[in-house]
N, C-alpha and C positions, 0 to 999 in steps of 0.2 A: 389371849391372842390365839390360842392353841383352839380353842370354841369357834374362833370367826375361821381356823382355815377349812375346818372340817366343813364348813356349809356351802351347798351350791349356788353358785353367781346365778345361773340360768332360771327363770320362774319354770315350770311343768308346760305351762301356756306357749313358752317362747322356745322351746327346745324344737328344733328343724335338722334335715338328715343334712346340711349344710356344717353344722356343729361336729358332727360324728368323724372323728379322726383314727380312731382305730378301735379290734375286735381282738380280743382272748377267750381263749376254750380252756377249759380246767377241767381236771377230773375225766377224763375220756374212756368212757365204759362202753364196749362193743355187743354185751347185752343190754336187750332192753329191759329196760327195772320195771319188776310187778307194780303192779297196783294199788294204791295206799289210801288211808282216809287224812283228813286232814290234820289227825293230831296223832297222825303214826310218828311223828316226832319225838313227842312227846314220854310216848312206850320206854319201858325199863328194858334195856340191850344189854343185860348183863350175861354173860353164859350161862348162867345157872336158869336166868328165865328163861334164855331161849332153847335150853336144853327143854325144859318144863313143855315150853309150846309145841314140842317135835312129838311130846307123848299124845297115844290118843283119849280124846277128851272125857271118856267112858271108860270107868274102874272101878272095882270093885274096894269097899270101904275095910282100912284097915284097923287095926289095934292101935291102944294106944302106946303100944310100945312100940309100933312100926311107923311112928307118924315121922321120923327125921328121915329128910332125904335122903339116902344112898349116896356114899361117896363116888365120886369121879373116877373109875379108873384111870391114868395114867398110863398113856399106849406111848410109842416108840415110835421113832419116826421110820415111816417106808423104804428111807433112803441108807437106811444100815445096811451096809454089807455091798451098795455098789460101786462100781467104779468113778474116777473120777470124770471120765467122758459123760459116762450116762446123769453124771450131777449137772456137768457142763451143759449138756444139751435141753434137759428138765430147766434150768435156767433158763436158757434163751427163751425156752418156747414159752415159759411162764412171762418173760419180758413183750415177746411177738404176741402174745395174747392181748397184751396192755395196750401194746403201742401202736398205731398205724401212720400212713402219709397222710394226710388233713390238709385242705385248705374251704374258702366259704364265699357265697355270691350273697349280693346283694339284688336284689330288685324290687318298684315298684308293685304294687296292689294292681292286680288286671292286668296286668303285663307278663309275660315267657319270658322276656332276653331279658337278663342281668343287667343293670348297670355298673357292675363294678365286680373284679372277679379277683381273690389273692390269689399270691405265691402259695406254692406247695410247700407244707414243713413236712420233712422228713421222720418219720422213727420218733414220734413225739407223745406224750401223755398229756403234755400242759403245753400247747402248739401256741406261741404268740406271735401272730403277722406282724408285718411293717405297717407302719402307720400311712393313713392314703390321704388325700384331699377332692372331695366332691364338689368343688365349690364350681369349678369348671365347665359342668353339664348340663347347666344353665339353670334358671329361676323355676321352669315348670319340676324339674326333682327336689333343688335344694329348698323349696321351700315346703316338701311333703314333711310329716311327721310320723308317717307310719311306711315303714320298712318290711319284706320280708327275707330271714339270714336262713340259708341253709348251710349245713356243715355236711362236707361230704367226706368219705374216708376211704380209703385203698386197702380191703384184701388180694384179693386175686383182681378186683379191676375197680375204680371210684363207683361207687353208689350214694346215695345222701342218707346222712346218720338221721338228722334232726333238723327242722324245719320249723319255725318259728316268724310268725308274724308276729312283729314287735310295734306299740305304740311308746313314742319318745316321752310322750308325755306321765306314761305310766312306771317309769323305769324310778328302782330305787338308787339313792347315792347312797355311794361307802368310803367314798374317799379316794382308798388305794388299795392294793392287792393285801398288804400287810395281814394279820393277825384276824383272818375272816376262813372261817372252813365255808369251803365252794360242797354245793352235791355234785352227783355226778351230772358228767356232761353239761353243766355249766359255762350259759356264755355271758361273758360283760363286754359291756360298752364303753370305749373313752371318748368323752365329749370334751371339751375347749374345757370348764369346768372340775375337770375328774372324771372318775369311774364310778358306773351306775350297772345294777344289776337288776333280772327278774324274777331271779328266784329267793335271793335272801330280803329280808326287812330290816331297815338299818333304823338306828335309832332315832327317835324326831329330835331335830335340832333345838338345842336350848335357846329360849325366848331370849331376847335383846332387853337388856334393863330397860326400862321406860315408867315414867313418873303413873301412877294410879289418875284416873279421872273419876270423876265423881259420877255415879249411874242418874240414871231419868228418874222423875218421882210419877207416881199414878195419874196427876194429871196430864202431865207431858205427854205418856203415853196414849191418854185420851186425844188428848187434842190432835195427835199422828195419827191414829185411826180414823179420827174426823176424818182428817185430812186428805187418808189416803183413799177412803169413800166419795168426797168432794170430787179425785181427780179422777177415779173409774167413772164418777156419773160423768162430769167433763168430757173423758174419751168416749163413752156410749152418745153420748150427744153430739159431736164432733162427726161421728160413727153415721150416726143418721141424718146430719144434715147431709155429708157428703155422697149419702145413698140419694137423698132426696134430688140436688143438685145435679147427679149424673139423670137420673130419669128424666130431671126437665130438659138437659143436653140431648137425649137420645131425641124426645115429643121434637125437639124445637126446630125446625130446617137450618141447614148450613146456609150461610149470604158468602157466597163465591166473587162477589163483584168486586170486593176490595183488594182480595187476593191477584185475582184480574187486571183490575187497573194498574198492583204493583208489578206485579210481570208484565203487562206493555208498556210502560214507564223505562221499564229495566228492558227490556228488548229495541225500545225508543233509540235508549242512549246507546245499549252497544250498537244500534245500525249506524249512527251518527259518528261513534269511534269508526268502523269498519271502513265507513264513506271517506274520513280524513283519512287514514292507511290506507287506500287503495289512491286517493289523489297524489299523496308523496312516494308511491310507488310508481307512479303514472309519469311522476317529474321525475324522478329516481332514472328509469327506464331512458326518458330522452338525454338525459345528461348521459347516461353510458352511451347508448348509441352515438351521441356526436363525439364523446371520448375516443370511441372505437371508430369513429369514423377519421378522426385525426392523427391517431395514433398509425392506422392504414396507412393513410397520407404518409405519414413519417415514415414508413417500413418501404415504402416503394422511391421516396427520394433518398432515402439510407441506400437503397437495392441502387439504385441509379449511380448513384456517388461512389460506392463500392465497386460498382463494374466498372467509370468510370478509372478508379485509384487502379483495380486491378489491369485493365487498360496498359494504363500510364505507367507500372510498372514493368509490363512484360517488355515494355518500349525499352523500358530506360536501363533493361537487363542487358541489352545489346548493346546500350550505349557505354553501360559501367565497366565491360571488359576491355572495348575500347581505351574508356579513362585513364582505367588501370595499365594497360599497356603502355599510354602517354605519360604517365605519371611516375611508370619504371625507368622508360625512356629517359625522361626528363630528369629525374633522378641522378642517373648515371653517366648522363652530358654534364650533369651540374660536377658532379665527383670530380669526373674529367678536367672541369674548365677548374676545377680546383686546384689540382693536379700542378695544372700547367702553371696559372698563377702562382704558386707557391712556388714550382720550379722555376719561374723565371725573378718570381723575390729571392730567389737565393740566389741568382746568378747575379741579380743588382747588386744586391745588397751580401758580398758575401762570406760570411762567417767561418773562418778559418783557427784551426787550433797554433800555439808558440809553444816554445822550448819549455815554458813552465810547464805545473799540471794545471788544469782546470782555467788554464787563461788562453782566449780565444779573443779575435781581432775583427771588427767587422768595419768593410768598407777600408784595409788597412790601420785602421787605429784600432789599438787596446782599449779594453775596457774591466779593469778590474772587476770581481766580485763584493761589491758593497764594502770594499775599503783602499778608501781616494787620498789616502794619505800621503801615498809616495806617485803618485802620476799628478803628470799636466792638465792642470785644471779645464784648456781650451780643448785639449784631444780628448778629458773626458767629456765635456760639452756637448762636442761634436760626436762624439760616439753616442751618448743617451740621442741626440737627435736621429740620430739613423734609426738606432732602434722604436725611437716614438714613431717615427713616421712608419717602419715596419706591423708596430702593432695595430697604428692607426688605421692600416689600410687594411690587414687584417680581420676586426672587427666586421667593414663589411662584405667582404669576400667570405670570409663563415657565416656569416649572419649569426652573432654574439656580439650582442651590446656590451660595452666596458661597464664595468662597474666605476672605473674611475676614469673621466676624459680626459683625452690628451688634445693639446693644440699643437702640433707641430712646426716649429720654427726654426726648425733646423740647430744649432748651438744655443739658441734660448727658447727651448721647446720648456711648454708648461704641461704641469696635470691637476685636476680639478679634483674635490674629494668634498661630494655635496650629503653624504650619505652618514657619515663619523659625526660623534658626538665632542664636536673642540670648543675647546673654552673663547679658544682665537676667532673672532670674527670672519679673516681671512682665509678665503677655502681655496686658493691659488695657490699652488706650490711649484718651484721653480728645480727642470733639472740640471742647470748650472749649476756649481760654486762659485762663480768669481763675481761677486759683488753681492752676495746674498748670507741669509744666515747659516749656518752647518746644518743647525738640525732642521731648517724647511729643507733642506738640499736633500739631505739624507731621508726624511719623511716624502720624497716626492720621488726617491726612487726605490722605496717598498712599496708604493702604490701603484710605481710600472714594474716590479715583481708582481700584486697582486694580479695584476692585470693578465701577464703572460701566465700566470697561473691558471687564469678565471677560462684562460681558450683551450689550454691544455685539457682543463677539465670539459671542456665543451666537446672533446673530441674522444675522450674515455682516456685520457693520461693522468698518470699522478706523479706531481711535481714532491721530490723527496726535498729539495730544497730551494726554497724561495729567493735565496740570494745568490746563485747563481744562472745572473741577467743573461748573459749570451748562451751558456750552455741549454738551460730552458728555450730559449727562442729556435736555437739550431733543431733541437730535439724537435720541438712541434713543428717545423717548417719540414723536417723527414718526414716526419710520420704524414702529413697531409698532402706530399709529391710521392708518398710512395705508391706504389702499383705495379702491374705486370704486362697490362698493356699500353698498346702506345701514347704517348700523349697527345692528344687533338692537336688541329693546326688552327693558330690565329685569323679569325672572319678578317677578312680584308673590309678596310675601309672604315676605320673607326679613329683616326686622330681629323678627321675634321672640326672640331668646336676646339681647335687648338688656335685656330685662325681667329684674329680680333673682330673687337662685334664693330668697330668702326668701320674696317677694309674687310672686302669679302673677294677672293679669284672665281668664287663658283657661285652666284649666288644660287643658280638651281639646286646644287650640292649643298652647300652649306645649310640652307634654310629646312631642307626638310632630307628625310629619309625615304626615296619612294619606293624604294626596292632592292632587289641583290643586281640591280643594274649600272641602277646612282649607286651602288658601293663600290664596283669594279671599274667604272669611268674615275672615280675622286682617289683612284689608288696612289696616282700618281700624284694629285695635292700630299696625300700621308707620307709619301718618301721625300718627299720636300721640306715636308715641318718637321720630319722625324732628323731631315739633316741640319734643319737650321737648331734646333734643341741644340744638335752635337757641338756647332760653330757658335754656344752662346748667343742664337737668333741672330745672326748675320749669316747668307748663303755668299755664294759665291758672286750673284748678281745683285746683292743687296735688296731682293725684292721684298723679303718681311720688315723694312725695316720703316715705321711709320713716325711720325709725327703729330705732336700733341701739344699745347702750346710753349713750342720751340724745343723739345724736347725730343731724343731719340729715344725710341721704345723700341723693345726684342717682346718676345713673345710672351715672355713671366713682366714685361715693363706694365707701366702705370697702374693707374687704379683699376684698371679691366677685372673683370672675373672671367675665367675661363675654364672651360671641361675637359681632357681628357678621358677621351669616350675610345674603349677597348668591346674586346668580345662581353657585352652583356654589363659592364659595370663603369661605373663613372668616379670620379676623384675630381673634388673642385679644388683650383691652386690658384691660390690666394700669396701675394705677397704685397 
């Protein structure tokens, strides 16, 4: 195993400056070495000979008792008796004689500029760069095999030591630096393979076992001679037909006409491609023109429509601050007419504190907080009725729908609860006690809690407790009368549709509304029904008081439907 590593991977043939990954100098001599033959190698270097060579080659023949060399004296070194500075400095300079800065360029054959240039070593004998990669420089170098290295060296300024054109393919393998004396100035080469040198010869690598084959016999080698005379006459004949064949080519005229006919053929077709690319560019052309021509169209009814919109808005700038000034207006009549309404619900209807805490009277009856235990079933009846009809009418004077309706009936007022998830089919509940169950009673009057909750909250109030009915109600009917300025004055002229639809005193009044004219003429019907209300619909002349079959009817009598028309709101009273 030790045989196979020492041999190079690369054949001589296939070795390219692609390969070459790094350069070593050894031995770095600053004189240049005389002149040698090629077996000065060889020469006995002993001192004794070389002493012998330094005499000169003409002398006189001795005795034979003179014939043993002369011993050696034995001299003394120069350096007896100096100091130790002057030993110091004899050193260095024997070291600065050895050593200088090094470094080496590469470049092609025919070429001046380097392709590749090292680092500088310092102060070195045996200078070994870093390893490089040429692989980069593209195919026209890495694939050269002959390189020229110059090694340059720094006395007083870099000069080039040695210059060597190198072919890759000549270069000897050694392996490795190991156990190899370099001459002076010695450079190697590392290729992907190992190290390869030009000045030593390494040893040929030992042959690869491999089985003997048996040699040719004399005839064999006959018959390859034959053979190989058969193919030389073969190529001389070959040789001379194709001389002879070119001569007839030269004699014989070119016939151009075929050549001809394929180039008009071929010029045929492309005129024929040309002709269809220019007709679909032809149609090409009119479809954008009518594109562009619609598209136009489109950009000036856009212009049009836009001027008008801008138009239409600079208009409706004048009219929107207008709006907004009606809409503040109207706003704040409405607040007003709120105002009023609410103040005059609390003067109807009005809710006042007792000697308890938190128990408050409305319309003169009590009404407990959600426990009916100890009061009169009929006065609490009667009290939920005031308050349904309070919230009833409420509803639409804030404009907040109930979550949960109320019918107001006065002592058998109902509340509806279409919303809840109940097992009970029946979604009436009743806010009497007296003839019904406890707990529909008491479940119909958390639902006119939730109710007076549902407006509080429509008004930005928050109800800390749900069960107390009248204190909640009082509370939202302040805060919606409150204000600082005055409260508006009631439109004259609004209980006409109080008057039955059988008998009419006005019929021009009554049937329609034509103006603040008909309202100030009809003022006088309002104070009449507003007095006959007060007398239970009997006046003093008996005039509202109608008949129906054989029956006396007041203004709430029979099956009539009637309106109670005020400033801007209506209440239909059904009994």
């Amino acid at each position: 195993m030790a045989a196979e590593a020492s041999r190079p991977l690369l054949l001589p043939q296939n070795r390219k400056l692609r390969h070459l990954q790094g350069i070593y100098f050894r031995n770095l001599t600053l004189t240049r070495p005389r002149g040698r033959t090629i077996d000065d190698a060889a020469l006995n270097k002993s001192p004794q000979k070389l002493e012998a060579l330094r005499e000169p080659q003409l002398h006189h023949a001795q005795s034979s008792g003179d014939l043993r060399p002369p011993k050696l004296r034995r001299r003394s070194s120069n350096w007896d008796g100096t100091s130790p500075g002057f030993r110091q400095k004899k050193l260095e300079d024997v070291i600065d004689s050895r050593t200088a800065d090094t470094f080496f360029t590469l470049r092609c054959v025919g070429q001046d500029e380097p392709v590749y240039i090292s680092e500088v070593v310092d102060k070195a004998m045996n200078p070994t760069f870093r390893f490089f990669d040429l692989s980069g420089l593209g195919p026209a170098i890495t694939r050269l095999d002959t390189v020229v290295v110059t090694i340059w060296v720094k006395r007083e300024e870099f000069t080039p030591l040695l210059e060597e054109e190198v072919n890759l393919q000549t270069l000897q393998f050694i392996g490795s630096l190991e156990s190899h004396p370099f001459p002076p100035n010695c450079i190697l080469f590392h290729l992907i393979d190992g190290i390869y040198t030009i000045d030593l010869a390494s040893k040929p690598p030992k042959p690869k076992p491999a089985p003997s084959l048996p040699t040719s016999s004399y005839s064999a080698l006959m018959r390859l001679s034959n053979l190989d005379e058969s193919i030389q006459d073969a190529l001389a004949t070959r040789e001379e037909l194709a001389n002879q064949i070119n001569a007839i080519l030269k004699e014989t005229p070119v016939d151009e006409s075929q050549q001809a006919r394929e180039e008009a053929a071929l010029a045929s077709k492309y005129l024929n491609l040309e002709r269809k690319l220019l007709k679909q560019s032809i149609r090409r052309r009119f479809e954008l023109q009518a594109s562009i021509s619609a598209r136009k169209m489109a950009i000036d009814t856009g212009k049009d429509i836009q001027a008008r919109a801008l138009e239409d808005i600079n208009h409706a700038q004048d009219k929107l601050h207008n709006c907004r000034t009606l809409v503040a207006k109207t706003t704040a009549d409405l607040h007003q007419q709120r105002r009023r309404i609410c103040e005059e619900l609390l003067t109807i209807f009005p809710i006042e504190p007792t000697t308890s805490p938190l128990l408050f009277t409305i319309c003169n009856l009590p009404l407990p907080n959600s426990h009916f235990d100890d009061g009169d079933e009929d006065t609490i009846s009667a009290a939920l009725g005031y308050v349904a009809r309070v919230v009833d009418m409420l509803q639409y004077y804030l404009s907040v729908p109930l979550p949960y309706p109320i019918t107001a009936y006065g002592s058998r007022s109902i509340i509806n609860d279409f919303i809840s998830k109940l097992q009970d089919n029946q979604r009436t509940f009743p806010l009497y006690n007296k003839g019904t169950l406890r707990f529909r009673f008491e479940y119909g009057v958390f639902l006119l809690n939730k109710d007076i909750e549902s407006l509080a909250e429509s008004q930005g109030l928050k109800v800390l407790d749900i069960r107390q009915t009248l204190p909640n109600l009082k509370y939202l009917l302040y805060v919606c009368s409150a204000g600082t300025s005055e409260l508006p004055a009631r439109k004259a002229g609004g209980v006409k549709g109080l008057l039955p639809v059988a008998k009419s005193w006005d019929a021009g009044s009554v049937s329609s509304r034509r103006g603040s004219a008909d309202s100030g003429v009809a003022s006088g019907v309002g104070d009449q029904i507003r007095r006959a209300l007060e007398n239970g619909g009997i006046d003093g002349k008996g005039s509202l008081k109608t008949q129906n079959n054989g029956n006396r009817l007041g203004v709430f009598g029979g099956n009539h439907v009637h309106s109670l028309r005020t400033s801007g709101l209506r209440e239909n009273v059904i009994k």
